[in-house]
C-alpha positions in Angstrom: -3.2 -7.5 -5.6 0.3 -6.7 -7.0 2.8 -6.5 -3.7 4.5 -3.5 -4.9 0.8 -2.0 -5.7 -0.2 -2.4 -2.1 2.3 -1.2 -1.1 1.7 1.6 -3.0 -2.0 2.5 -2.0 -1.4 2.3 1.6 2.3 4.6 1.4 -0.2 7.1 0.0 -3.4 6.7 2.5 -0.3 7.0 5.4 0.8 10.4 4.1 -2.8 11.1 3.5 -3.8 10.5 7.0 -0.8 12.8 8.2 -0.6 15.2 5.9 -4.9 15.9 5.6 -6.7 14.0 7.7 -5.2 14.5 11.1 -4.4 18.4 11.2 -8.1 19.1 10.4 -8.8 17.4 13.9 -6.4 19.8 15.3 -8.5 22.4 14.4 -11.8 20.9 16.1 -13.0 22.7 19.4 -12.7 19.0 20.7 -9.0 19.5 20.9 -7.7 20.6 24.0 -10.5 20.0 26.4 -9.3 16.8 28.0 -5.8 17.3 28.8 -4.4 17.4 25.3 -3.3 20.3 24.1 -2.8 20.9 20.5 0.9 21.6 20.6 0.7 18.2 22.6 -1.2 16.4 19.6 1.2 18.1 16.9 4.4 16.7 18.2 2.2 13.0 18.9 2.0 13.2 15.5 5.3 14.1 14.3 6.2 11.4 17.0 4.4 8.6 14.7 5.7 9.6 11.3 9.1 8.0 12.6 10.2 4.6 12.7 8.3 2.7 15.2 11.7 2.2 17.8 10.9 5.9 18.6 9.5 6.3 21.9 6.1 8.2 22.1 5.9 11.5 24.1 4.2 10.6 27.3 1.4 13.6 26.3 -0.3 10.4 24.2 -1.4 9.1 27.2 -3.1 12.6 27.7 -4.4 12.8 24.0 -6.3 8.6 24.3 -9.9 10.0 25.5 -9.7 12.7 23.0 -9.2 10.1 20.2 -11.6 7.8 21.6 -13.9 10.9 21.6 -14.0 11.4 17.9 -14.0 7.7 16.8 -17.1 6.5 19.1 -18.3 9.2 21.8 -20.4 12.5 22.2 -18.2 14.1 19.9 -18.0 11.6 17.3 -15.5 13.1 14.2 -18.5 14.0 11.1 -15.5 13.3 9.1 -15.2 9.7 8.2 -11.9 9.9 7.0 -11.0 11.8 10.2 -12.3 8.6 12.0 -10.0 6.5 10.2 -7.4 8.2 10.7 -8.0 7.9 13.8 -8.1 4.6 14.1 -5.2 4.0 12.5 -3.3 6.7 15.4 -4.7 3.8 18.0 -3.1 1.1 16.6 0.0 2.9 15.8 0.4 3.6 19.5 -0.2 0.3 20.8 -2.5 1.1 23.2 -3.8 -1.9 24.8 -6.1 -0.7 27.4 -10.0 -1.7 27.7 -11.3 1.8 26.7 -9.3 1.6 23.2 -10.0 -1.6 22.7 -13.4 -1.5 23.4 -13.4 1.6 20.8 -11.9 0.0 17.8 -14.1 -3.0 18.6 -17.5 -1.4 18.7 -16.2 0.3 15.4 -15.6 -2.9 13.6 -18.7 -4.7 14.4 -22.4 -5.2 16.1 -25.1 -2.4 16.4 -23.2 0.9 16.8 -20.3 -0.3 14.0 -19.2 2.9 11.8 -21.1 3.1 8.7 -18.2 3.4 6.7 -16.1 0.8 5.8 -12.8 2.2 5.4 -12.9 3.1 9.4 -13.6 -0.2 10.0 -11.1 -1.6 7.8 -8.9 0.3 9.9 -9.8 -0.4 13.5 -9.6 -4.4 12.4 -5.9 -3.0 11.2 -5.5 -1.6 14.3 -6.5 -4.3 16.5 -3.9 -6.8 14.8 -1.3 -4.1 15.0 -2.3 -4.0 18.6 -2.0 -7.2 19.3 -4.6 -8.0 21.7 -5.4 -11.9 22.1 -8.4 -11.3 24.3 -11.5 -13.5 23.6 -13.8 -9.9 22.9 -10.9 -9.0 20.3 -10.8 -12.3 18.7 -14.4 -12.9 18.7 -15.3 -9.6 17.0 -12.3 -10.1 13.9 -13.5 -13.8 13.8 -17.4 -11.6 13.4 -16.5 -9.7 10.8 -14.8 -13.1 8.0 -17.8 -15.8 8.7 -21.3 -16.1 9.9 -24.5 -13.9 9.9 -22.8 -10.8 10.5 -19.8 -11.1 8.2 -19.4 -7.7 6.8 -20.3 -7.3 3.4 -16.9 -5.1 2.2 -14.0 -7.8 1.1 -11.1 -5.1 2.6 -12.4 -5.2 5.6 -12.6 -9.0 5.9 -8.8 -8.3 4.4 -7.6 -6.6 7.0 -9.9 -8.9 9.8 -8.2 -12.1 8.5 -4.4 -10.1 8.6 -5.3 -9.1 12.3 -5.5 -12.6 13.2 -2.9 -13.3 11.9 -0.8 -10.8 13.1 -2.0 -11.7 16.5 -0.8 -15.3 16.1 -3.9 -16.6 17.9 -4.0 -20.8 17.5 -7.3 -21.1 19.1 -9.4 -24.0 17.2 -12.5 -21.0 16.5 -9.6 -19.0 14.9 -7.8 -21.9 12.6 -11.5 -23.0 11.9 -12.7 -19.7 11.1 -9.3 -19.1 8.6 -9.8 -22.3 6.9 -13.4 -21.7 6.0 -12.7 -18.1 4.7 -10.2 -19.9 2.4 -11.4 -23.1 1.0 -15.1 -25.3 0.8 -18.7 -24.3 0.2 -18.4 -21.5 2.5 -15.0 -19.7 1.2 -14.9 -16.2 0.6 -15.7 -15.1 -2.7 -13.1 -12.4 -2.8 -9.6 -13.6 -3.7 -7.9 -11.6 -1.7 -9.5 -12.5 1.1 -8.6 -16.0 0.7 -4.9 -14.8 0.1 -5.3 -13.0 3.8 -6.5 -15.9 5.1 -4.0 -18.0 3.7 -1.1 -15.9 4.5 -2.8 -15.4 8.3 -2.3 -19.3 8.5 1.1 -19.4 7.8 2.3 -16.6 10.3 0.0 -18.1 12.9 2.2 -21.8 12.2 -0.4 -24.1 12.9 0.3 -27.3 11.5 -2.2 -29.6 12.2 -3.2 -32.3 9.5 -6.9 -30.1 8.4 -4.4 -26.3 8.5 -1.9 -28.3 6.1 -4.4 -29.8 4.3 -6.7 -26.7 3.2 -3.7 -25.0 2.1 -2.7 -27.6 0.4 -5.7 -27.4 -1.8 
């Protein structure tokens, strides 16, 4: 995909999320019933359309289970869009603990993944932005490129390979997974894919003789 394209689509799905999704959850009767307030959630959100160096309100901390609430729990968001924006509100906050983790994990993969894909392409987003190199993370973005239960939508496997590569994760079931995603029987059939994995190579710096090699080819 053209750069300046890409850069493009997700400049507009940004303001989308900000400027649609999100103030519609302000309006749910989830809001406000587990210590977040919705004057609380408003400024959050002004909070995140500023440069990251900005420091978050402490009232986030506050607003995590009601998030968490609308992407996986009891009051799962009907919305899917709502749920994605969601998602991406997680890994914009850089919230590394084991119940938003576990959230944007069960999203992205195994029995209880979100139907739709554009959530999940956004939890895998948010995971990478994250930055979480625990083996449950890794395992479930490694999931989602290769093996029975790759997921069948390429931007999703996009964003997966990205993740890992944002993470920086050298682990030989990460390089292996990256390298088969990009080149041999078993590549990916999406170009773009490829081009994630490829670029997910480079920012991880392996260079071991079968890394150089494949992207070499």
């Amino acid at each position: 995909m053209n750069k300046s394209l890409f850069l493009k689509i997700n400049t507009g799905f940004i303001i989308l999320v900000f400027g649609c999704g999100l103030p519609l959850l302000l309006h749910d009767p989830v809001w406000g019933q587990k210590g977040c307030s919705e004057a609380e959630i408003q400024d959050t959100i002004r909070q995140l359309n500023k440069p990251s160096s900005v420091e978050l309100p402490e009232s986030i901390v506050n607003c995590k289970e009601n998030l968490i609430d609308l992407l996986i729990g009891d009051q799962k968001h009907y919305h899917a869009f709502d749920r994605g924006s969601v998602a991406f509100v997680l890994g914009r906050i850089g919230d590394k603990s084991p119940e938003t983790l576990n959230a944007l994990r069960t999203v992205l993969t195994g029995e209880n993944r979100d139907d739709y894909s554009p959530v999940r392409s956004r939890a895998a987003s948010a995971l990478g932005e994250i930055g979480d190199k625990s083996p449950e993370t890794l395992n479930a973005l490694r999931t989602v490129l290769t093996g029975e239960n790759r997921d069948d939508d390429a931007d999703v496997r996009s964003r997966a390979a990205s993740a890992l590569g944002e993470i920086g994760d050298k682990s030989p079931e990460t390089l292996q997974v990256l390298r088969t995603v990009l080149t041999g029987e078993n590549r990916d059939d999406d170009a773009d894919v490829r081009s994630r994995a490829a670029s997910a190579l480079g920012e991880i710096g392996d260079k071991s003789p079968e890394t150089l090699q494949v992207l070499r080819t």
